[in-house]
N, C-alpha and C positions, 0 to 999 in steps of 0.2 A: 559820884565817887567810885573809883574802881578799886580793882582789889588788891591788896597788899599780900604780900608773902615774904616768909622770913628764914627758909632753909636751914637746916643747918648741917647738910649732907648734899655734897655736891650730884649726887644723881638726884635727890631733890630737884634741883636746881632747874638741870639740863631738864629734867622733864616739865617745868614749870615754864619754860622757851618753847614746849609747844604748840602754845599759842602764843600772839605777840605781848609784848611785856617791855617797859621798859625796867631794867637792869639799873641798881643804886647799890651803890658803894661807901665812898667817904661823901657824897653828895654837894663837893664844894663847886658842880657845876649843876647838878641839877636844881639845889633849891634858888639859887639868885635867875636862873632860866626863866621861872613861875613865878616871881613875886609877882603878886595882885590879880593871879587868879585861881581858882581850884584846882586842883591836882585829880585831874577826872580820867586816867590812863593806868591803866592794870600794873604794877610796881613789883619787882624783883628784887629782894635786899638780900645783898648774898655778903654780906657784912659778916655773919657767925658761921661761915662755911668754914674751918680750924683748918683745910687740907688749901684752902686757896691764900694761906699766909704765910709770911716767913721767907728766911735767907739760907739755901744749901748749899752745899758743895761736895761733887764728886771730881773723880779722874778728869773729866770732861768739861770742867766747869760750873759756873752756879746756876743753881735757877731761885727765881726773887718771886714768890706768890705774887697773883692777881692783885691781891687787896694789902698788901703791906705797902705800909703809908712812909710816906718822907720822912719824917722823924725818927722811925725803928731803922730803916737805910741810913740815916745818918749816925744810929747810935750802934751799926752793928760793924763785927770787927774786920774792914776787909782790906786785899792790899793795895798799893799804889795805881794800880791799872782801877778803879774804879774813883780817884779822888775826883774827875772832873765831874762826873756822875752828883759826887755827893757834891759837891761845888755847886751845878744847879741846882740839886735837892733844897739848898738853902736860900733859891731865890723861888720859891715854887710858892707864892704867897707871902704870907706871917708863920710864925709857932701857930697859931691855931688850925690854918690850912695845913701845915706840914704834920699837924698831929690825926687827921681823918683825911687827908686828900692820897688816892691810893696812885700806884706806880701804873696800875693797868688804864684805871681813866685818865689817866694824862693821856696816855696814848691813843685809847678810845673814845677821846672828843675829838682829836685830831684836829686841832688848833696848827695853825702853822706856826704860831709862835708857841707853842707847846717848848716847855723848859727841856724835859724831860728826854726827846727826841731826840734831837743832836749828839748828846753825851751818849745815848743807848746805841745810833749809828755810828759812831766812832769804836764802840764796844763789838761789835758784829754782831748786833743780839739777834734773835729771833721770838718770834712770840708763839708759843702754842694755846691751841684753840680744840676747842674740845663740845658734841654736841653729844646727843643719845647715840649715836652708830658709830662715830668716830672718832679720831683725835688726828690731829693735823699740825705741822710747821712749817713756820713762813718767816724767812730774812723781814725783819723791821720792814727793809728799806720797800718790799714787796707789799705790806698789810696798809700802810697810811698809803693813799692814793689819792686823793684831794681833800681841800678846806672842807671838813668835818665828812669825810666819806674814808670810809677804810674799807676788808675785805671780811668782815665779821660777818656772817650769814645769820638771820634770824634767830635761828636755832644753836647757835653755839655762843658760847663764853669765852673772854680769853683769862686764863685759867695760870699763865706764868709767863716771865722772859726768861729767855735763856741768855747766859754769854758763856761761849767759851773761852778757855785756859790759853793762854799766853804761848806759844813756844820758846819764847826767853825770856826776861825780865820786861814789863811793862810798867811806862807808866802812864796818865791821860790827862786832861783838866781843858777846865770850859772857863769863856767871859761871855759877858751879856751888858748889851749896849743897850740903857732905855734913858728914858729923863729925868729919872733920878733915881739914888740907890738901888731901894727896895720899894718892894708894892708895885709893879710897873711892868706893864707889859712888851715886850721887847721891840726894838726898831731892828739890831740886828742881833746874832748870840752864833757863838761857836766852840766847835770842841775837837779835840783831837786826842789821837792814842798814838803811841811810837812804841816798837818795841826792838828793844837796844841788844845790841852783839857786839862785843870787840869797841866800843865808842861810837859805834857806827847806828847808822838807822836801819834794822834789818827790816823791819816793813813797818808804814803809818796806814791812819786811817781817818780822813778830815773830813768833818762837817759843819754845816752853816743854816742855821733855820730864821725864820722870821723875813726870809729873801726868798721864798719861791710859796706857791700853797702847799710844798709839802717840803720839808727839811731834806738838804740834798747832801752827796760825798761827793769829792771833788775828786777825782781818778786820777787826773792828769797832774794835780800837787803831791797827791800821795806818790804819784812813781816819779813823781822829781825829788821828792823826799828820800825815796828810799837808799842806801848806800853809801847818804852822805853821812860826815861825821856831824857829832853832836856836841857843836862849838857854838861859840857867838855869831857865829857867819848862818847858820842853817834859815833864821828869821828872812832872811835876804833872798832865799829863794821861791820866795811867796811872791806872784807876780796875778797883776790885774786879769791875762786869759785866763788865767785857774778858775776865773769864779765863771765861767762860762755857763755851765748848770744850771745857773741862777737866772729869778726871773721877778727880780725885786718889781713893788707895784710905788708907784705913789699915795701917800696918806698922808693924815695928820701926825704921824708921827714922824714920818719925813719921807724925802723924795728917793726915786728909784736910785739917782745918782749919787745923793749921798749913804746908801745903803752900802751900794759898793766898795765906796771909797771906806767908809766906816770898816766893813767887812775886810777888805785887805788888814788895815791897822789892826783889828782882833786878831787874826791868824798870825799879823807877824807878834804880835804881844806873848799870841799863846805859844809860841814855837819857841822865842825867847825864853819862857819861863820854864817851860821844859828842856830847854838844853842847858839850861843853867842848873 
């Protein structure tokens, strides 16, 4: 049996990473990991750490603690640039997952079908990471780097995301394609942010996970989105090269091919419903 610790001061914490440790949170990936054997690896529960929770906001934008769970993002007051966000929130498990599963290990399983991902990529977030010497930020799009690998170094925590402020009215929303409603892990899911000037699209920002091992932005849609108006027509400019990025695999949950095709139909859904 290894040892447990339970911080509840984040230079606790960082000094507790310097030896290895595995880091527990809401725990809804570590304990179904070990079912049916001991838990024999030195344990990091930075659950009561007070400074790594919660939702703020300055001039610049917000930042969402480490370990604030889905349920608190869902019940907190924020504005329309953040609905897709909360839209996956409520596919992120059941109420019991969404009441301990935290925003940070979504990210730090680095799941390619990670809910959570997509809508934060459409957001422009960034994650900062913080160890005993330093504190560091990194574009999302830069920290997940493959199926459960990211850019977390031994020694550091990741400690919040950032997203910043709009420069006009924004707003965002995500769908997610599995095999049935809820409880389900994704075949494809996407999300997008637009933010609006004059009727117009003055810049988007589109993503697609559960089609590549790491959740990608599609650049070349985003800058065919941008300038146009924000009618019934906008869905129409979503075309099959945009998803080029993508590097769908085959599974049991379906084929590379039908990802694609799937994934077009999300995009044009979601573009619809925000221009509407």
């Amino acid at each position: 049996m290894g040892d447990y610790r339970q911080p509840t001061r984040l230079e606790e914490a960082l000094e507790a990473l310097a030896r290895p440790c595995t880091v527990l949170a809401g725990g809804t990936d570590f304990y179904p990991a070990r079912v049916g054997r001991a838990i024999d690896e030195d344990i990091l529960d930075i659950s009561r750490i007070k400074s790594l929770a919660g939702i703020s906001c300055d001039g610049a934008g917000w930042r969402l603690g480490a370990t604030t769970t889905w349920s608190e993002l869902l019940a907190a007051d924020l504005p329309p640039l953040f609905d897709g966000l909360k839209q996956a929130a409520r596919e992120v498990g059941g109420r019991q997952i969404q009441n301990v599963g935290t925003l940070a290990g979504n990210l730090c399983n680095a799941s390619p079908a990670a809910d959570g991902v997509p809508p934060l990529l459409a957001l422009d977030a960034e994650v900062e990471l913080a160890s005993r010497d330093k504190v560091r930020r990194l574009p999302l799009s830069e920290f997940i780097v493959g199926n459960r690998r990211t850019r977390l170094s031994s020694d550091e925590l990741l400690v919040a995301i950032h997203v910043p402020g709009p420069a006009t009215i924004a707003r965002s929303s995500f769908l997610k394609l599995g095999a049935r409603r809820y409880l389900v892990i994704s075949i494809v899911m996407a999300a997008a942010t637009i933010e609006i000037a004059e009727d117009r699209v003055r810049a988007a920002r589109v993503a697609v996970g559960a089609c590549s091992a790491v959740a990608q932005r599609l650049p070349v849609l985003e800058a065919a989105l941008a300038g146009a108006p924000i009618d019934a027509r906008l869905a129409e400019r979503v075309e099959p090269a945009h998803l080029a990025p993508l590097r769908p695999i085959d599974d049991v949950r379906g084929s590379a091919s039908y990802r694609l095709d799937a994934a077009v139909t999300l995009l044009r859904r979601l573009l619809a419903g925000l221009a509407s």
